[in-house]
PDB file of the backbone (N, CA, C, O) and the ligand in Angstrom, with CONECT records:
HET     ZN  A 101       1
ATOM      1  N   UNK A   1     115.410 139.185-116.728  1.00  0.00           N
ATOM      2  CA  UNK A   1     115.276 139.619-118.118  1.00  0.00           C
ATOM      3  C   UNK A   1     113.826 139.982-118.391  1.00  0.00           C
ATOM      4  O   UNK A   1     112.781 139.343-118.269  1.00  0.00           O
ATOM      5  N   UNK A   2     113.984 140.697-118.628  1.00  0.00           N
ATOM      6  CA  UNK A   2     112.138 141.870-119.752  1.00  0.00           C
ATOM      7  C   UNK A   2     112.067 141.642-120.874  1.00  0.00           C
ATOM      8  O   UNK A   2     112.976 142.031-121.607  1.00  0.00           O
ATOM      9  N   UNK A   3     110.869 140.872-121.445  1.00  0.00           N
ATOM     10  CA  UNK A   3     110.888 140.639-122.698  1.00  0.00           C
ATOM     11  C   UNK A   3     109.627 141.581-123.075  1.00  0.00           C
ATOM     12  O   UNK A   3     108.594 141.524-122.408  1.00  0.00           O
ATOM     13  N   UNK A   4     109.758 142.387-124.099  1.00  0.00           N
ATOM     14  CA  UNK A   4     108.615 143.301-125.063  1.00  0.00           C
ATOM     15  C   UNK A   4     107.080 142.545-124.696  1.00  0.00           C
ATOM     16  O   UNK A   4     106.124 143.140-124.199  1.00  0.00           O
ATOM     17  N   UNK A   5     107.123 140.658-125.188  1.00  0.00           N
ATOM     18  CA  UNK A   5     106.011 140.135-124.838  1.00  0.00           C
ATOM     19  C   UNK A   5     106.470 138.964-124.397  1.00  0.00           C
ATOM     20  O   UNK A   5     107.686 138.859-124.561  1.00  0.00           O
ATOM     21  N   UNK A   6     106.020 138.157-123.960  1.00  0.00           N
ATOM     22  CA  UNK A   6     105.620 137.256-123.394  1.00  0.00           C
ATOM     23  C   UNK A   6     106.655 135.839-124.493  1.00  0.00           C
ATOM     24  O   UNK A   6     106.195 135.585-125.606  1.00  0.00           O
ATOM     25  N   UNK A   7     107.391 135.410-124.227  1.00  0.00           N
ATOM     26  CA  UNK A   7     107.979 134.120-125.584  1.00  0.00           C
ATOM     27  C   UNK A   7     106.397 133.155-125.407  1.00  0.00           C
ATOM     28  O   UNK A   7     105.695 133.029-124.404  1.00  0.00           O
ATOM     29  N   UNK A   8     106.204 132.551-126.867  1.00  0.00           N
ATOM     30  CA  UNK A   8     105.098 132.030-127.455  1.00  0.00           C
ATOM     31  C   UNK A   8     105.694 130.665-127.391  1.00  0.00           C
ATOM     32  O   UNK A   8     106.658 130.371-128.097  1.00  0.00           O
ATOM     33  N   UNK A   9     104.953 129.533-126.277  1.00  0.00           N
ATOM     34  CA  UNK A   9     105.600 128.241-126.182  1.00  0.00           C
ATOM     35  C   UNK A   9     105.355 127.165-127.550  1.00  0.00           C
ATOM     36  O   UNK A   9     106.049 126.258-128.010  1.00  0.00           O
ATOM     37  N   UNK A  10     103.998 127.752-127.954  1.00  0.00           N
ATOM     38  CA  UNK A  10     103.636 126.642-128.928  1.00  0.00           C
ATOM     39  C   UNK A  10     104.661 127.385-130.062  1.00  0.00           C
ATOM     40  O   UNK A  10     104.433 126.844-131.144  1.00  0.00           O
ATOM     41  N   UNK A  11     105.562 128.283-130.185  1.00  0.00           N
ATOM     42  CA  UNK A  11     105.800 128.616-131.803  1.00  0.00           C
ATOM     43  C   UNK A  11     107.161 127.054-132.239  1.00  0.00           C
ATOM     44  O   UNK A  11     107.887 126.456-131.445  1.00  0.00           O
ATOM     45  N   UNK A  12     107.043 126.892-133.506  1.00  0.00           N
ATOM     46  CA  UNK A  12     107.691 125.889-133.496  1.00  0.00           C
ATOM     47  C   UNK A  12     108.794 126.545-134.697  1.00  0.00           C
ATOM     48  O   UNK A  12     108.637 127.448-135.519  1.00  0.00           O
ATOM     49  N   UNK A  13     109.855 125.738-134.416  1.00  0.00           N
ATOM     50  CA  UNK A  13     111.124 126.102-135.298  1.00  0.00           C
ATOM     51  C   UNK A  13     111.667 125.736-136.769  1.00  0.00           C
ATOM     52  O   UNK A  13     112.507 124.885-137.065  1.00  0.00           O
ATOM     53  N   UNK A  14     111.109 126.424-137.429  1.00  0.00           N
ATOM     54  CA  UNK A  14     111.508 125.628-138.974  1.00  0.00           C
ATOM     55  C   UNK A  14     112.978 125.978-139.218  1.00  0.00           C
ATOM     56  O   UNK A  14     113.511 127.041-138.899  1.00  0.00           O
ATOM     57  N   UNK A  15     113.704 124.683-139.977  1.00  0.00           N
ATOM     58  CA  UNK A  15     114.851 124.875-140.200  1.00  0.00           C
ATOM     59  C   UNK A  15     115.133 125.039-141.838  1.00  0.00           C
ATOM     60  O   UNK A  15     116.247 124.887-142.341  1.00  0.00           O
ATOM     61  N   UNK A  16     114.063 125.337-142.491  1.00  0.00           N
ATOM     62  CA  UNK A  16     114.459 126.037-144.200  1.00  0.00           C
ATOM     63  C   UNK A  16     113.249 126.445-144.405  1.00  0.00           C
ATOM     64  O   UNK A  16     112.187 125.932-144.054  1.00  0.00           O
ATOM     65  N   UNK A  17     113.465 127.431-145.013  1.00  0.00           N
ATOM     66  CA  UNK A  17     112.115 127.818-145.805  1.00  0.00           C
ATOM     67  C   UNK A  17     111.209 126.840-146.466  1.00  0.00           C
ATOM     68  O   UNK A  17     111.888 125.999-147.055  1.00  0.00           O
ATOM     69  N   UNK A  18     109.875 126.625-146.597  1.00  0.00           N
ATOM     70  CA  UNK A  18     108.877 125.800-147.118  1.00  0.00           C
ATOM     71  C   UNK A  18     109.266 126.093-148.488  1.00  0.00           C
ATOM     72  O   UNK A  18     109.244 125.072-149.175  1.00  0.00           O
ATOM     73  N   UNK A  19     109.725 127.473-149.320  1.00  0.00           N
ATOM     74  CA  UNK A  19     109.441 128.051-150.417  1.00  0.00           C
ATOM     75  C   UNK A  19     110.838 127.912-151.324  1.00  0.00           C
ATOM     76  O   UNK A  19     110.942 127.631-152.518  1.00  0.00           O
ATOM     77  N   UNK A  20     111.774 128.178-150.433  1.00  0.00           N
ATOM     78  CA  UNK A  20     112.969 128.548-151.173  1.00  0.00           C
ATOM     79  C   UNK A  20     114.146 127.519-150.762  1.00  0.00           C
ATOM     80  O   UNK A  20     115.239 127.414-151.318  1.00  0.00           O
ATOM     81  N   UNK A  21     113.727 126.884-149.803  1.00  0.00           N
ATOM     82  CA  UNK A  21     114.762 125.766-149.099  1.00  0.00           C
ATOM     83  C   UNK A  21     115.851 126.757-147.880  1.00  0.00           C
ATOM     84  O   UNK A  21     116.680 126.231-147.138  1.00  0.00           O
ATOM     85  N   UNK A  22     115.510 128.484-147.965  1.00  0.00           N
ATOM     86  CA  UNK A  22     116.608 129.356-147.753  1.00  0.00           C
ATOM     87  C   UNK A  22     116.566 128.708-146.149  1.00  0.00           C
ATOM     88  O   UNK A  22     115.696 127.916-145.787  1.00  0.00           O
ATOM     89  N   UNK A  23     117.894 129.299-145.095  1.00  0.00           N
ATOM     90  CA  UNK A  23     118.058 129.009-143.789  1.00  0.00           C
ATOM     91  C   UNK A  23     118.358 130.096-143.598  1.00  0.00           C
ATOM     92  O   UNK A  23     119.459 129.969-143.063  1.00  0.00           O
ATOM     93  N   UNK A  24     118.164 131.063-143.654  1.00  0.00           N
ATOM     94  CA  UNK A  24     118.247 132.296-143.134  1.00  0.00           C
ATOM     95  C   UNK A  24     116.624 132.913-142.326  1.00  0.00           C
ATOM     96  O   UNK A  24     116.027 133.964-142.554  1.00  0.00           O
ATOM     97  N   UNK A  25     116.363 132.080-141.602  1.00  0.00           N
ATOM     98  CA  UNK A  25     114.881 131.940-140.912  1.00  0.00           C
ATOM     99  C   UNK A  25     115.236 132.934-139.787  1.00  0.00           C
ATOM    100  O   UNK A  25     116.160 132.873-138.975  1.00  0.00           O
ATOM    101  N   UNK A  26     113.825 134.294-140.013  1.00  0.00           N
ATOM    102  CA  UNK A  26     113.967 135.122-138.405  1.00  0.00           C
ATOM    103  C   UNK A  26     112.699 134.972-137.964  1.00  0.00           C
ATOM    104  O   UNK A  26     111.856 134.830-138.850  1.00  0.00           O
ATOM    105  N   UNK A  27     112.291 134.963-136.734  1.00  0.00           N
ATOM    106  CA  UNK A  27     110.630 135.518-136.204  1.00  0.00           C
ATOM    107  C   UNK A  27     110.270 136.756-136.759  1.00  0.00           C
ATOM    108  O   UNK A  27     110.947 137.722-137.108  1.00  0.00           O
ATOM    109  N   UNK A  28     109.300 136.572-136.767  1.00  0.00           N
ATOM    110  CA  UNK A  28     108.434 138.174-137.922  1.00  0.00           C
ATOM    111  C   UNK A  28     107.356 138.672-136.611  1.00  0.00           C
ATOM    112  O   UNK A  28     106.964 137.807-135.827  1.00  0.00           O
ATOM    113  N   UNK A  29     107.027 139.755-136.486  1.00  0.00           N
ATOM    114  CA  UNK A  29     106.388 140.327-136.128  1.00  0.00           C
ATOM    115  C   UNK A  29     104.578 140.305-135.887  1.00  0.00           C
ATOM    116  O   UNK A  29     103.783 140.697-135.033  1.00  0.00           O
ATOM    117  N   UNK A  30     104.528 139.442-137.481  1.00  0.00           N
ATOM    118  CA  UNK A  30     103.074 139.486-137.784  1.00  0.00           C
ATOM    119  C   UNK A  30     102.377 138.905-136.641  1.00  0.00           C
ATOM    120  O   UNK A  30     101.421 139.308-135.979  1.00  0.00           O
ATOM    121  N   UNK A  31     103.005 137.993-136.588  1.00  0.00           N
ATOM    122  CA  UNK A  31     101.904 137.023-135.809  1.00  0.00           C
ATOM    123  C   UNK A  31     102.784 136.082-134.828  1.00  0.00           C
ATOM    124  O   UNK A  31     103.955 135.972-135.191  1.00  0.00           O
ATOM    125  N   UNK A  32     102.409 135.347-133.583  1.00  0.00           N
ATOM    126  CA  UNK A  32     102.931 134.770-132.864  1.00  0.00           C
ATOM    127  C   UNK A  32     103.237 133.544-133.303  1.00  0.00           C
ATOM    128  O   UNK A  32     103.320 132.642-132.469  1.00  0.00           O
ATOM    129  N   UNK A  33     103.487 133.240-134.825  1.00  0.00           N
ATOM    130  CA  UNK A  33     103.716 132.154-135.287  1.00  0.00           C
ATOM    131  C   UNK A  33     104.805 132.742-137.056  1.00  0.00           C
ATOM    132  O   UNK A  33     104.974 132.158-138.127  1.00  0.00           O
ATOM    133  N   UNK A  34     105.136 133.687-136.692  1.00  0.00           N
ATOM    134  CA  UNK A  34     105.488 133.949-138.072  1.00  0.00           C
ATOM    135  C   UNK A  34     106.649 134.137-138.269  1.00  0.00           C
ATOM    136  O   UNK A  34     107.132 135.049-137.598  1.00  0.00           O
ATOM    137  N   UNK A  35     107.525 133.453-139.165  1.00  0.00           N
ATOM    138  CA  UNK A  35     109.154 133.748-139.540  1.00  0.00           C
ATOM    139  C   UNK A  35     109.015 134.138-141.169  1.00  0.00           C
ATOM    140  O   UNK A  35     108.340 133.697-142.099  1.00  0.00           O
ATOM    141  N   UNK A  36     109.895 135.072-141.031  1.00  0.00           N
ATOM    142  CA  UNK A  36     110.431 135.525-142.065  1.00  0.00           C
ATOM    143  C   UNK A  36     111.789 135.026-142.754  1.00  0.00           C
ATOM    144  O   UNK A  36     112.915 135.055-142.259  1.00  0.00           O
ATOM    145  N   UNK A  37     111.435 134.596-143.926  1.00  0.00           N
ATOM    146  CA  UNK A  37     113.111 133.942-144.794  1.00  0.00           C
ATOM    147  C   UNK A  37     113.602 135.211-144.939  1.00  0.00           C
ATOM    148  O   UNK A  37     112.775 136.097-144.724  1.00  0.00           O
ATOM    149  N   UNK A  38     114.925 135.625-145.300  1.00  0.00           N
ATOM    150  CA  UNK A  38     115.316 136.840-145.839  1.00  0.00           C
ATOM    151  C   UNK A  38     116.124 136.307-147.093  1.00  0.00           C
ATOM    152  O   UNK A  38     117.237 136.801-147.274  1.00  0.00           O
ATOM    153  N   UNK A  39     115.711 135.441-147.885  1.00  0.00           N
ATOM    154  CA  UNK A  39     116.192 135.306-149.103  1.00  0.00           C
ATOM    155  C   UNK A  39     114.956 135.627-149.679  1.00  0.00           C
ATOM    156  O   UNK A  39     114.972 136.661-150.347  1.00  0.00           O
ATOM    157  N   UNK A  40     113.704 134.928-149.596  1.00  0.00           N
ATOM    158  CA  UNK A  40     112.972 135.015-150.473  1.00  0.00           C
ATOM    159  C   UNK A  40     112.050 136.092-149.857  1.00  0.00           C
ATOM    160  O   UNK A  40     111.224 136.618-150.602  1.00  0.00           O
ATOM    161  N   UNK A  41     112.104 136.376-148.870  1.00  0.00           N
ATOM    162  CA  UNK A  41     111.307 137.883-148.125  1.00  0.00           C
ATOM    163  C   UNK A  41     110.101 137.464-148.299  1.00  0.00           C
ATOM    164  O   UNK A  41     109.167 138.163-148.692  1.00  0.00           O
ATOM    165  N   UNK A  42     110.034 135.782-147.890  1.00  0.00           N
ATOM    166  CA  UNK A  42     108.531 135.409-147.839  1.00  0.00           C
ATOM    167  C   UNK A  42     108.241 135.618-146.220  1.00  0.00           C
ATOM    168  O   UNK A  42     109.199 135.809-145.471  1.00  0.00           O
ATOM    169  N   UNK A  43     106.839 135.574-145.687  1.00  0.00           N
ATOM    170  CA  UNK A  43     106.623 135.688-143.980  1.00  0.00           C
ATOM    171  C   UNK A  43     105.908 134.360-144.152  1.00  0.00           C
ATOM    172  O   UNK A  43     105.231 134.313-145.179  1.00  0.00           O
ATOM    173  N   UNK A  44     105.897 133.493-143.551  1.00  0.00           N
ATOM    174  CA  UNK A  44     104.745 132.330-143.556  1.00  0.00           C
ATOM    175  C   UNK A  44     104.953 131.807-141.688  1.00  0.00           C
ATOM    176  O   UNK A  44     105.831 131.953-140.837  1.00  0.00           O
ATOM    177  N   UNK A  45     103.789 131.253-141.744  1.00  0.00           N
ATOM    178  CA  UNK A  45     103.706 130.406-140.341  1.00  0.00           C
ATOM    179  C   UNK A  45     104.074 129.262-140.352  1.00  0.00           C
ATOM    180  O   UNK A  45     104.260 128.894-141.512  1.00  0.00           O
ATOM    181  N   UNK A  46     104.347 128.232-139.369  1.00  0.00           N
ATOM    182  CA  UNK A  46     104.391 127.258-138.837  1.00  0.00           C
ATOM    183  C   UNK A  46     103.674 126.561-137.382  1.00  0.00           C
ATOM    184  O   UNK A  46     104.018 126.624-136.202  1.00  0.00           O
ATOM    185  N   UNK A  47     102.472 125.851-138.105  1.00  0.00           N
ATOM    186  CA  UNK A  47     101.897 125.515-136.648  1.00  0.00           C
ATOM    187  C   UNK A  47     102.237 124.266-136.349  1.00  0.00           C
ATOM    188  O   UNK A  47     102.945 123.653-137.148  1.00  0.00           O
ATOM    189  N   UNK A  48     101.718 123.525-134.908  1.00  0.00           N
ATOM    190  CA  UNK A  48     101.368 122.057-135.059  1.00  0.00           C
ATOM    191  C   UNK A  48     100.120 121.767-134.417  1.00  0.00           C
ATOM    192  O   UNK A  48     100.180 121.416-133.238  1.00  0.00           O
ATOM    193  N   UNK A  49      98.952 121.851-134.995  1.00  0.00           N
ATOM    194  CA  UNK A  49      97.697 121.499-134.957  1.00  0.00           C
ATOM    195  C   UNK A  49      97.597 119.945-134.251  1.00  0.00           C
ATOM    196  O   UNK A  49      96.493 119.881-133.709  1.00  0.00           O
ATOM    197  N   UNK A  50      98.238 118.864-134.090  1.00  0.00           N
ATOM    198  CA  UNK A  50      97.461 117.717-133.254  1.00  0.00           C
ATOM    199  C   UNK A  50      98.452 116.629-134.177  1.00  0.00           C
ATOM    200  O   UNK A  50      99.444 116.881-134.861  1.00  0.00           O
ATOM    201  N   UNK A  51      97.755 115.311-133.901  1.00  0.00           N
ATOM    202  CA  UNK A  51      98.403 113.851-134.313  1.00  0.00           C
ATOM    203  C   UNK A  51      97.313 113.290-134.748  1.00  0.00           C
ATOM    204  O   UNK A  51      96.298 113.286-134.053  1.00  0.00           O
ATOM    205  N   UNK A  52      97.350 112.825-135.760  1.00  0.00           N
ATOM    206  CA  UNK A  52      96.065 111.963-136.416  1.00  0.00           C
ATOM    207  C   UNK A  52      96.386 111.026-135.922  1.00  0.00           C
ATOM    208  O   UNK A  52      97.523 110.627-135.670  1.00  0.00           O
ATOM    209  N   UNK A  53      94.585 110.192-135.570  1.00  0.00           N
ATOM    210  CA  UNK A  53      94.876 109.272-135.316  1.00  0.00           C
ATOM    211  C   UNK A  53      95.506 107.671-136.568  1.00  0.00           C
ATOM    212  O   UNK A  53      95.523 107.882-137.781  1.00  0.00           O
ATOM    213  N   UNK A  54      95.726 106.960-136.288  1.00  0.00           N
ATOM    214  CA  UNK A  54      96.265 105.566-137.195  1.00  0.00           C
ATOM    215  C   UNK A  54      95.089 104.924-137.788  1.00  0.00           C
ATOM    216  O   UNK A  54      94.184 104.703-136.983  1.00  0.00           O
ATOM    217  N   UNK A  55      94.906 104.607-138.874  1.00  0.00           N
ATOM    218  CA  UNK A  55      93.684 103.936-139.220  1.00  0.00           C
ATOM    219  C   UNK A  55      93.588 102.582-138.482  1.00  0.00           C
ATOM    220  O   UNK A  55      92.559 102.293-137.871  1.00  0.00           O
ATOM    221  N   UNK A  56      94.939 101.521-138.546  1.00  0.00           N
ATOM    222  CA  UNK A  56      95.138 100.613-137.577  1.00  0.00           C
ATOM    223  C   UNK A  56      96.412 101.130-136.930  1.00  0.00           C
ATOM    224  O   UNK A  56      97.431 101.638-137.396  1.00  0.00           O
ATOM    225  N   UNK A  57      95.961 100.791-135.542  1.00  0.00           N
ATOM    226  CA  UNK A  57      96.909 101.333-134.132  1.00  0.00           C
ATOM    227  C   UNK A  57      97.677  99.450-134.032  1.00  0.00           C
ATOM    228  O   UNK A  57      97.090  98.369-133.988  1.00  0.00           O
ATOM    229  N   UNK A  58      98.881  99.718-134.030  1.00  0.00           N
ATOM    230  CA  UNK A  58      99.132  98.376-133.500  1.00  0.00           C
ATOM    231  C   UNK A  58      98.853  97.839-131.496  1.00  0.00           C
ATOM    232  O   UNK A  58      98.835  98.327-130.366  1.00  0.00           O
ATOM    233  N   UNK A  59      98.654  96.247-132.398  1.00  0.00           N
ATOM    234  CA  UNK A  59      98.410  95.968-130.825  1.00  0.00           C
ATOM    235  C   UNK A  59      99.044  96.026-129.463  1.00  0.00           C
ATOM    236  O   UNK A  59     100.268  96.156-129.467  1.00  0.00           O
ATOM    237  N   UNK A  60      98.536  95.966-128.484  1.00  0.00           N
ATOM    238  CA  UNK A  60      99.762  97.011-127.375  1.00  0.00           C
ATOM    239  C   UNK A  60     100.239  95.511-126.837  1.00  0.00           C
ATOM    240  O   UNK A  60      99.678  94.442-126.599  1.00  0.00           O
ATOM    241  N   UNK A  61     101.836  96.134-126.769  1.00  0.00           N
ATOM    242  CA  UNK A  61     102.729  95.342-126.368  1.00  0.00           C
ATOM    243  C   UNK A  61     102.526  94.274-125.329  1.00  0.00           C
ATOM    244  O   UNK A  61     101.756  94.404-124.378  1.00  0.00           O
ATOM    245  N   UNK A  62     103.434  92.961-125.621  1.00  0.00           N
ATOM    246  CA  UNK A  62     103.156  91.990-124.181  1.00  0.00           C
ATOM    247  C   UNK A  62     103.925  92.256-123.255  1.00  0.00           C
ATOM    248  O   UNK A  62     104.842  93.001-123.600  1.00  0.00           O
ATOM    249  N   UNK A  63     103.932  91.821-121.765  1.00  0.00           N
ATOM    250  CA  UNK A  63     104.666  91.919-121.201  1.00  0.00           C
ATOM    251  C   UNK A  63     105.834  91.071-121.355  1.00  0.00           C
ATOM    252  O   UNK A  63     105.704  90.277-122.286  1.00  0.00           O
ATOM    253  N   UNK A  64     107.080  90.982-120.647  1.00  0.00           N
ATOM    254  CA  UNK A  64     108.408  90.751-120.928  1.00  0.00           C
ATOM    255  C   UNK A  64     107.868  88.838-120.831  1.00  0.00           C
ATOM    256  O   UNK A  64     108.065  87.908-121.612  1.00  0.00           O
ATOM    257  N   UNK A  65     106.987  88.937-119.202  1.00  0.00           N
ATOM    258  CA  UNK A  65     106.099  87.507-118.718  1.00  0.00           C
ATOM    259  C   UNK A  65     105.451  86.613-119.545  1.00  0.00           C
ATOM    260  O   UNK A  65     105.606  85.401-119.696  1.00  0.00           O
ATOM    261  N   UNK A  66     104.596  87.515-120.126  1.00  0.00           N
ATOM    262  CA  UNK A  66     103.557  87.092-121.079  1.00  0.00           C
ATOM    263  C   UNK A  66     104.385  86.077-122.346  1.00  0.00           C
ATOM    264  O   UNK A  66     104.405  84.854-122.487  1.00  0.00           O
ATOM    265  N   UNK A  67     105.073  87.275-123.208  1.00  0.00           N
ATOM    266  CA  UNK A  67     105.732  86.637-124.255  1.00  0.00           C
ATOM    267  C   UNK A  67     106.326  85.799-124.018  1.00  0.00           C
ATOM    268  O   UNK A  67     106.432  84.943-124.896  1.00  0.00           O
ATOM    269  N   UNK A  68     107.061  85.581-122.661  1.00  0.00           N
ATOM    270  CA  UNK A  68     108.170  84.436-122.304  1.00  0.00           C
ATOM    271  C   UNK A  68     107.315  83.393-122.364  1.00  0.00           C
ATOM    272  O   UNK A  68     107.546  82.471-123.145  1.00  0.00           O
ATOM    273  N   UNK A  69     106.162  83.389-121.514  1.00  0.00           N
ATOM    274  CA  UNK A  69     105.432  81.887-121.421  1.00  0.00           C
ATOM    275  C   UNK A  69     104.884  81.545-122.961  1.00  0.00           C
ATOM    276  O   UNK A  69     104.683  80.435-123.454  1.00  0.00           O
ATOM    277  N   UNK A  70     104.724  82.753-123.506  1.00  0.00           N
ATOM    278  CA  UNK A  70     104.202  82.050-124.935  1.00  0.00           C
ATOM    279  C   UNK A  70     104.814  81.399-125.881  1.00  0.00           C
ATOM    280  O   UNK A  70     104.385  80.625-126.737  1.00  0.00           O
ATOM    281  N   UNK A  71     106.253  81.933-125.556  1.00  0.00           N
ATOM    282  CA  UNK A  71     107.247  81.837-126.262  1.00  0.00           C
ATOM    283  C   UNK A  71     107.866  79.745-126.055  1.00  0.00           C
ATOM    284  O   UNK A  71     108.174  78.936-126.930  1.00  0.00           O
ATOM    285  N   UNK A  72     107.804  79.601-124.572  1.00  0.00           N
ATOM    286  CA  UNK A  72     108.270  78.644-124.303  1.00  0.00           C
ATOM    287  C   UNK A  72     106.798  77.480-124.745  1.00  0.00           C
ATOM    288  O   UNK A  72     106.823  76.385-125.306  1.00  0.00           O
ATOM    289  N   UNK A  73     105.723  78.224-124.255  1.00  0.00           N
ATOM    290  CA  UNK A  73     104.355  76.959-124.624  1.00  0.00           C
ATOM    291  C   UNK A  73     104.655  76.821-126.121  1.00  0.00           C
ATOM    292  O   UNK A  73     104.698  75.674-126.564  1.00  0.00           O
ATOM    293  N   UNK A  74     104.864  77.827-126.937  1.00  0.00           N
ATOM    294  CA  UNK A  74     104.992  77.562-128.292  1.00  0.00           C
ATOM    295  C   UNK A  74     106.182  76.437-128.771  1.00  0.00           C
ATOM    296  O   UNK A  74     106.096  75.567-129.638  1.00  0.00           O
ATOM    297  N   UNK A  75     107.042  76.698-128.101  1.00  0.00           N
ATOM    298  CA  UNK A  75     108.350  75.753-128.322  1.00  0.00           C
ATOM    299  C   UNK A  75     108.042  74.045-127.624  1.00  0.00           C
ATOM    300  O   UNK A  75     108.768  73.116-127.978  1.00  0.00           O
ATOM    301  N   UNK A  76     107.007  73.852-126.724  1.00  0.00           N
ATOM    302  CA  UNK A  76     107.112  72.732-126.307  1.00  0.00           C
ATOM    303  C   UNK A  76     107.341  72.584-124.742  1.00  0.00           C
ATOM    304  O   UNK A  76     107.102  71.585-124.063  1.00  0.00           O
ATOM    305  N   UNK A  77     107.837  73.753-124.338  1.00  0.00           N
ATOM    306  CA  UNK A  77     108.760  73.790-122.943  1.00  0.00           C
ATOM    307  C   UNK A  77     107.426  73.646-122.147  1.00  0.00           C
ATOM    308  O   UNK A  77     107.222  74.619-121.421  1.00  0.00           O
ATOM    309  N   UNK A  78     106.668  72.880-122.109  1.00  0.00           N
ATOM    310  CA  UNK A  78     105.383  72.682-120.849  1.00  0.00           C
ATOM    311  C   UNK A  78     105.742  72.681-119.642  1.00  0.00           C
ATOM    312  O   UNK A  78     105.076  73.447-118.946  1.00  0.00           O
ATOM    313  N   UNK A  79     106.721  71.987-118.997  1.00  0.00           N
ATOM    314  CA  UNK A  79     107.175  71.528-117.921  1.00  0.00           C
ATOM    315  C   UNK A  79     107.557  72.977-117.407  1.00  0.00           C
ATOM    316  O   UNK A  79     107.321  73.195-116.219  1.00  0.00           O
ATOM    317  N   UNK A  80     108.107  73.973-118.144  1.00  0.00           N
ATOM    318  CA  UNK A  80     108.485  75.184-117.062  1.00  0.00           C
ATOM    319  C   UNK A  80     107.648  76.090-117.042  1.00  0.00           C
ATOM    320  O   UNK A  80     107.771  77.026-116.251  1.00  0.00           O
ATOM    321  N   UNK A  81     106.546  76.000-117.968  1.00  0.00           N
ATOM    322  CA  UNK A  81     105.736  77.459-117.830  1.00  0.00           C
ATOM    323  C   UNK A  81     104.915  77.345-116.235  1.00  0.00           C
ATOM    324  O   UNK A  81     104.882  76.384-115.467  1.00  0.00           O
ATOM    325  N   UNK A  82     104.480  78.304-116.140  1.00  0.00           N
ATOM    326  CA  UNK A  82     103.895  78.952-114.521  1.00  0.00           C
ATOM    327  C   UNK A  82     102.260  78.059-115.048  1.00  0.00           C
ATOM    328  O   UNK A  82     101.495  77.715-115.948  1.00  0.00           O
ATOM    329  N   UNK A  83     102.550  78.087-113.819  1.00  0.00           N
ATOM    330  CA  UNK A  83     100.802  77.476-113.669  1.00  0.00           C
ATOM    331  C   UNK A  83      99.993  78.838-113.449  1.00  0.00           C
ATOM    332  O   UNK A  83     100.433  79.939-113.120  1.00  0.00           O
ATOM    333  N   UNK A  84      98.803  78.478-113.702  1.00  0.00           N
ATOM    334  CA  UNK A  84      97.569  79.868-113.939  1.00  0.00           C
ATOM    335  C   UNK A  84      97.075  79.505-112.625  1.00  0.00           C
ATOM    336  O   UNK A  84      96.806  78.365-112.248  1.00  0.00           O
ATOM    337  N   UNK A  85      96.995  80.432-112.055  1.00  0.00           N
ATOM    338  CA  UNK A  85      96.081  80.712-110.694  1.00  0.00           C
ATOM    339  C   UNK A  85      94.792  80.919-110.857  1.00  0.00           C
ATOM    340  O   UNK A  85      94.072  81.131-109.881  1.00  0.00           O
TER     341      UNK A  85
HETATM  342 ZN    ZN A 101     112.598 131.611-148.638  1.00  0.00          ZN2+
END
């Protein structure tokens, strides 16, 4: 298959118009980011520029190990947790 240009990986897919709520969404010509509604015969883009970061990131997970022994030292269970090397 021959395409005119090249398909644009970053373009992303809106499923209603920003403006009109319409779903009658086509790719537009203008620009490698541009759909056209054909209700409201608006053209607008859709990018995705990045991920902000979290002001607080939660803390990274324990292991399945970790939590178990904490889980059992917390409860009392001394006798089975692993000894520390
Ligand atoms: Zn519209």
């Amino acid at each position: 298959m021959r395409f005119r240009r090249e398909p644009n990986a970053n373009r992303n897919f809106p499923t209603h118009c920003p403006y009109c709520a319409g779903e009658a969404l086509f790719p537009d010509a203008t620009s490698d980011f541009a759909w056209k509604c054909t209700e409201c015969l608006r053209i607008f883009e859709v990018k995705f520029y990045g991920q902000d970061a979290p002001d607080h990131a939660p803390a990274p997970a324990k292991s399945t190990e970790q939590a178990l022994q904490e889980s059992l030292a917390r409860h009392g269970h001394v006798a089975v947790l692993r000894k520390e090397k």
